[in-house]
C-alpha positions in Angstrom: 5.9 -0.8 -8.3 3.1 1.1 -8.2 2.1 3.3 -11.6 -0.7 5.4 -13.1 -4.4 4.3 -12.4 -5.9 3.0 -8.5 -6.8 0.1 -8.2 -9.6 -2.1 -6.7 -7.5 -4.8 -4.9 -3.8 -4.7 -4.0 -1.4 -7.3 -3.7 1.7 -6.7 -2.6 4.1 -9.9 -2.2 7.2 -10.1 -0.4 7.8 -6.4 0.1 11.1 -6.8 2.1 14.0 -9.6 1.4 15.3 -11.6 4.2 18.2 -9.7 4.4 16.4 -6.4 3.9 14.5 -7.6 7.5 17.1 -6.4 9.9 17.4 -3.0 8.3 15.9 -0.6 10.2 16.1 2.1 7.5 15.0 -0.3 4.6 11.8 -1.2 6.9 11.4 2.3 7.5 11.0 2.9 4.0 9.2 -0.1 3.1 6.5 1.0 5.7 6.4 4.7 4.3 5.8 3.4 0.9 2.6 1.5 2.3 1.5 4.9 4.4 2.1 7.8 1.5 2.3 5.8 -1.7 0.2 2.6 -1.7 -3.2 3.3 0.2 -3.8 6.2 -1.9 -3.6 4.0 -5.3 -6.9 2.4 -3.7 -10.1 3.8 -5.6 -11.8 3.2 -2.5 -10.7 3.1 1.2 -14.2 1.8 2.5 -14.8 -1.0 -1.1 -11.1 -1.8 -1.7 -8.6 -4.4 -0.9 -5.1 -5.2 0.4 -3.5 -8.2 0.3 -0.1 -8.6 2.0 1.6 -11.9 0.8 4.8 -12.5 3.1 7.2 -14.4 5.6 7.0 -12.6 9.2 11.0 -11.8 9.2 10.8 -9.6 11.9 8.5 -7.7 15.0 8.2 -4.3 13.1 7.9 -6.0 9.3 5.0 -3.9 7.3 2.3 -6.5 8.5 3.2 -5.6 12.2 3.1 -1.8 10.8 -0.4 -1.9 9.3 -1.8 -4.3 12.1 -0.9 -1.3 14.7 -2.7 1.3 12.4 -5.8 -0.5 11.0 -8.0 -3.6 11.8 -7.0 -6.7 9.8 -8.0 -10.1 9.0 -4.9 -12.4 9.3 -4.9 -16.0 7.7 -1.2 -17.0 9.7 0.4 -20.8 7.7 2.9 -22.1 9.5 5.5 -24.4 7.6 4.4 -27.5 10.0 0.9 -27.9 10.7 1.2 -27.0 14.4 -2.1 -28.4 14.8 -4.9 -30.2 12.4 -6.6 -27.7 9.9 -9.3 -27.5 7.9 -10.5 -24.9 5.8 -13.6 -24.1 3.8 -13.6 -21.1 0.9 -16.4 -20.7 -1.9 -15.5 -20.6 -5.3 -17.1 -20.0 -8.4 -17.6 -24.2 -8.7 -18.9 -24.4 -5.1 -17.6 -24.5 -1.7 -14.6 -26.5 -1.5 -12.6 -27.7 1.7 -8.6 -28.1 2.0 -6.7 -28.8 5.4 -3.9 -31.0 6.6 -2.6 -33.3 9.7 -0.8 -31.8 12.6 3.2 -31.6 10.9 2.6 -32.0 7.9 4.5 -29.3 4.8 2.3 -26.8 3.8 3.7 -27.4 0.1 5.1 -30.9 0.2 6.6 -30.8 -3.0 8.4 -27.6 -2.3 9.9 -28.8 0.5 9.3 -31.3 2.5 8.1 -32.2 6.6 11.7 -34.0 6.9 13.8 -31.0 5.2 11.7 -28.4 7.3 12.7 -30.3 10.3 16.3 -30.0 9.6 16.6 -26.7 8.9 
């Protein structure tokens, strides 16, 4: 929920259940929100930031929404590894690099390669 001042950077995380997904009205709304309520919280539309957290759960989720309105920079993690990755980010300690082997978990010891593969 969005209340009182803007804000610099926005993160919204999860903004739809997995069982809200195949509601066409609760989508509906979920994408109005972003368009009337949430981009005019941002103290500036050319400085400031969005950050959508989420699980794709369907074709017209808000990510699809925004991505058909405005430009966006995706970062896309699949489950498995579909393919060897590495990645390199800055921090305030110096640039530090992460990645992982083609199928493995990308959180291990959340759940792991073998329960991923059963599901």
């Amino acid at each position: 929920m969005l209340t009182g001042r803007g804000a610099d950077i926005i993160i919204i995380d999860d903004p739809l259940k997995a069982d809200e997904a195949r509601s066409d009205p609760r989508r509906e709304a979920v994408n109005t929100w972003y368009d009337n309520t949430l981009r005019s919280r941002l103290n500036s539309l050319n400085r400031g930031a969005i950050i959508i957290v989420m699980q794709r759960l369907h074709a017209d989720d808000l990510v699809a929404h925004v991505q058909e309105r405005e430009k966006w920079d995706v970062l896309s993690l699949a489950a498995l590894a579909e393919q060897d990755e590495t990645y390199e980010f800055s921090t305030p300690y110096g640039k530090r690099t992460v990645g992982r082997k083609e199928g493995e978990a990308l959180h291990p010891e959340c759940m792991s390669a073998a329960e991923l593969l059963a599901q």
